[in-house]
C-alpha positions as CSV (number, residue, x, y, z in Angstrom):
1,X,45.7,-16.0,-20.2
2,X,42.6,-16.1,-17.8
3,X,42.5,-16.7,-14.4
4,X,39.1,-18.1,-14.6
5,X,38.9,-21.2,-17.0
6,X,36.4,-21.1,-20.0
7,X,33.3,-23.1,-19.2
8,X,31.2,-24.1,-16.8
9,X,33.0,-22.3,-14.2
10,X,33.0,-19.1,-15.9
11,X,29.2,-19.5,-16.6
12,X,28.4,-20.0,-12.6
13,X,30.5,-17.4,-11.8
14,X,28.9,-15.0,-14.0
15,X,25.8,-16.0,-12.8
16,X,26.7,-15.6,-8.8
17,X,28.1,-12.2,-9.8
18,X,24.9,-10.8,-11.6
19,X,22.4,-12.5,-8.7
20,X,24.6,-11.0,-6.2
21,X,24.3,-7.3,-7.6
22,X,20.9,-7.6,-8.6
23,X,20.4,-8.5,-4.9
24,X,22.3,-5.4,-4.0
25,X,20.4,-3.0,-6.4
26,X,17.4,-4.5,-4.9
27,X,18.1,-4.0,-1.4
28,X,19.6,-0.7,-1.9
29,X,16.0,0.4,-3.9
30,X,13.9,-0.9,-1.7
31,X,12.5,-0.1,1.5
32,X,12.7,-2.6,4.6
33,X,9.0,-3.5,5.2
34,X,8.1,-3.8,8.9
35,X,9.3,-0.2,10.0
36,X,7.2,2.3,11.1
37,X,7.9,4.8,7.4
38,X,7.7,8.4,7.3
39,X,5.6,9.2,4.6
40,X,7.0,11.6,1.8
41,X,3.9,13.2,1.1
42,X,2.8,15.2,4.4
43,X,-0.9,15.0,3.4
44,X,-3.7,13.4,2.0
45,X,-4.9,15.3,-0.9
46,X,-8.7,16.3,1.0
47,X,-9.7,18.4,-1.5
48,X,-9.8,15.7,-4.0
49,X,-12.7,13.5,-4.3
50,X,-13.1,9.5,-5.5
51,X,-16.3,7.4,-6.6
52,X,-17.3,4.7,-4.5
53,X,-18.3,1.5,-6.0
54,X,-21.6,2.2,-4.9
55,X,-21.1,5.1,-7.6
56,X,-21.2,8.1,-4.9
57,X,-18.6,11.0,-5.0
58,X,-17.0,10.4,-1.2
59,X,-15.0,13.3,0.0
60,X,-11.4,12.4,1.0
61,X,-12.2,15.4,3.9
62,X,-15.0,13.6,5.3
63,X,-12.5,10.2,5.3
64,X,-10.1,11.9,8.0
65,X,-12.7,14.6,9.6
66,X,-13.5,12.9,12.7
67,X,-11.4,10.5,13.6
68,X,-7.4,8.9,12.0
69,X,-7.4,6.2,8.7
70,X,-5.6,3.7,6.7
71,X,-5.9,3.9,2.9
72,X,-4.7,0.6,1.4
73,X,-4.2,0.9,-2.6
74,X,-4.0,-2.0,-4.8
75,X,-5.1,-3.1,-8.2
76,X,-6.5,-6.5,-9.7
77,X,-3.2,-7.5,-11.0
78,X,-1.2,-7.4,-7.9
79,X,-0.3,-10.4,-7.0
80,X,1.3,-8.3,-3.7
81,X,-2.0,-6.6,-2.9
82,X,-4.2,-9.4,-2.0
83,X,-2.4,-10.2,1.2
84,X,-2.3,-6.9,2.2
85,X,-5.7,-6.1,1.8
86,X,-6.2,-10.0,4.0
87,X,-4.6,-8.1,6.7
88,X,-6.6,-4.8,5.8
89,X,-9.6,-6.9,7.0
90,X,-7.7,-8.7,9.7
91,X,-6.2,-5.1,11.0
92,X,-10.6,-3.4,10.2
93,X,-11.9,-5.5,13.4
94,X,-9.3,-3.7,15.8
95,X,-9.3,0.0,14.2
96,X,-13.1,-0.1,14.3
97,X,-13.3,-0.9,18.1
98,X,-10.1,1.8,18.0
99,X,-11.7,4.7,16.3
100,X,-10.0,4.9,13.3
101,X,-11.2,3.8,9.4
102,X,-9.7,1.9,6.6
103,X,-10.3,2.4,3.3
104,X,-9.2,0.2,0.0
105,X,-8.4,2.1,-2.7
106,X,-8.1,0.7,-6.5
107,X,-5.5,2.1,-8.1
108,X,-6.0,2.6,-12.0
109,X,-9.2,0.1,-12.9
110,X,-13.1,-0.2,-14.1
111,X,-15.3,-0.7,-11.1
112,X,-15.6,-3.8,-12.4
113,X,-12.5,-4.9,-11.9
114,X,-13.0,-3.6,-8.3
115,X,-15.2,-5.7,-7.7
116,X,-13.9,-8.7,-8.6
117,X,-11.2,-8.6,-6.2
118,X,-13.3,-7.6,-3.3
119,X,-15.8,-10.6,-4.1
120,X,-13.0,-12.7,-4.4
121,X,-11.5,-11.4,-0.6
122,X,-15.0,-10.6,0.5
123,X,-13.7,-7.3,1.4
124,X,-15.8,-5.6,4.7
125,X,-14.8,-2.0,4.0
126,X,-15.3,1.0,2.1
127,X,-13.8,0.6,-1.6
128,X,-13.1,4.3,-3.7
129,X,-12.0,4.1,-6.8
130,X,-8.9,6.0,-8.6
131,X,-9.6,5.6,-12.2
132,X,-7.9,8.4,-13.5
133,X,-4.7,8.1,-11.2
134,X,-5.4,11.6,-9.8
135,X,-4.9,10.2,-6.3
136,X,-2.0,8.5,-7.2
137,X,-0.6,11.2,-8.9
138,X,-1.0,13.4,-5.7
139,X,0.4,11.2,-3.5
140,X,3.4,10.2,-5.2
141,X,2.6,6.5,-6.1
142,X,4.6,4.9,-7.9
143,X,3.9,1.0,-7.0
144,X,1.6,-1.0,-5.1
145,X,0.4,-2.1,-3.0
146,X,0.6,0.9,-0.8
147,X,-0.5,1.8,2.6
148,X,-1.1,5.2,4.4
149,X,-1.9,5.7,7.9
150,X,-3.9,9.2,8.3
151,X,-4.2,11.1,11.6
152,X,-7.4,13.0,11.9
153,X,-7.1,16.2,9.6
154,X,-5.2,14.6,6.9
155,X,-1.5,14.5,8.0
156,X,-0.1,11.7,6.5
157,X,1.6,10.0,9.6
158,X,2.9,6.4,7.9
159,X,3.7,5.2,4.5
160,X,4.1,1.2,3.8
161,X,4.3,-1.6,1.0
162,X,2.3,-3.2,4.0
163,X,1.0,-2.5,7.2
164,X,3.3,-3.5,10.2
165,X,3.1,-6.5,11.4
166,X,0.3,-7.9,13.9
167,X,2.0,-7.3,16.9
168,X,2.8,-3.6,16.4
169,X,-0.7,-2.5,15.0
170,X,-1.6,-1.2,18.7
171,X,1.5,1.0,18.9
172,X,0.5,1.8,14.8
173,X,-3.0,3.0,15.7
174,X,-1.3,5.3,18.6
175,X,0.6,7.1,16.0
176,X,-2.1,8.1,14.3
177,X,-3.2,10.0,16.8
């Protein structure tokens, strides 16, 4: 004899228990966006270069040479990305005034698709393009989107689904230092 009656009751009860461990699998996977990350990789790959959409070879030395940056990568299909790069843009107008860059790169795609999502966000940055995954693949990605803060050099100081929210990006930029 069960405790728990055939039926409906069973079938909810099921269903609580398998949301409820998917919920802890989840939370135990995942990292809580919002916090200031150390980054697993300790450095930009500078030795490696990307295309541009404009179809020039850009350094990823020169990116961090003079002064800190924020690489945001994301891809056409990410329905997570688009916001992020939103507050890319939002987050450009105080890092430029701040001295530091930031960069989108697409993870994966054609340039063509590239630029269909920056026409579509109007994206006011530089855009570098990771076709072959080698970036990726030296960074550690394994999802996007995916943001790294840079300090000047090439140590990689911050590591993000996201950037941190609005009212920490002053204390953000100071770690990048």
């Amino acid at each position: 004899m069960s405790i728990i009656p055939h039926g409906p009751i069973r079938s909810v009860l099921a269903l609580v228990l398998g949301l409820c461990f998917g919920v802890g699998i989840f939370l135990l996977t995942s990292r809580w966006e919002g916090q200031m990350e150390q980054a697993e990789v300790q450095e930009l790959p500078v030795g490696m270069e990307l295309q541009s959409l404009r179809g020039t070879q850009q350094p990823l030395a020169m990116i961090t040479a003079e002064k800190p940056a924020v690489v945001v990568v994301f891809s056409s299909w990410c329905r997570y990305c688009k916001p992020v790069l939103r507050d890319a843009m939002r987050f450009n107008a105080l890092a430029t005034q701040e001295g530091v860059g930031v960069y989108a790169v697409n993870y994966g795609e054609t340039p063509e698709k590239a630029r269909q999502v920056v026409a579509s966000l109007g994206l006011d940055m530089p855009v570098l393009l990771d076709e072959d995954k080698e970036f990726a693949k030296a960074v550690g990605l394994n999802s996007v989107p995916r943001v790294f803060g840079v300090a000047q050099g090439g140590a990689i100081r911050f590591e993000g689904s996201s950037l941190p929210p609005e009212s920490e990006w002053a204390a953000f930029i100071g770690t990048l230092r």
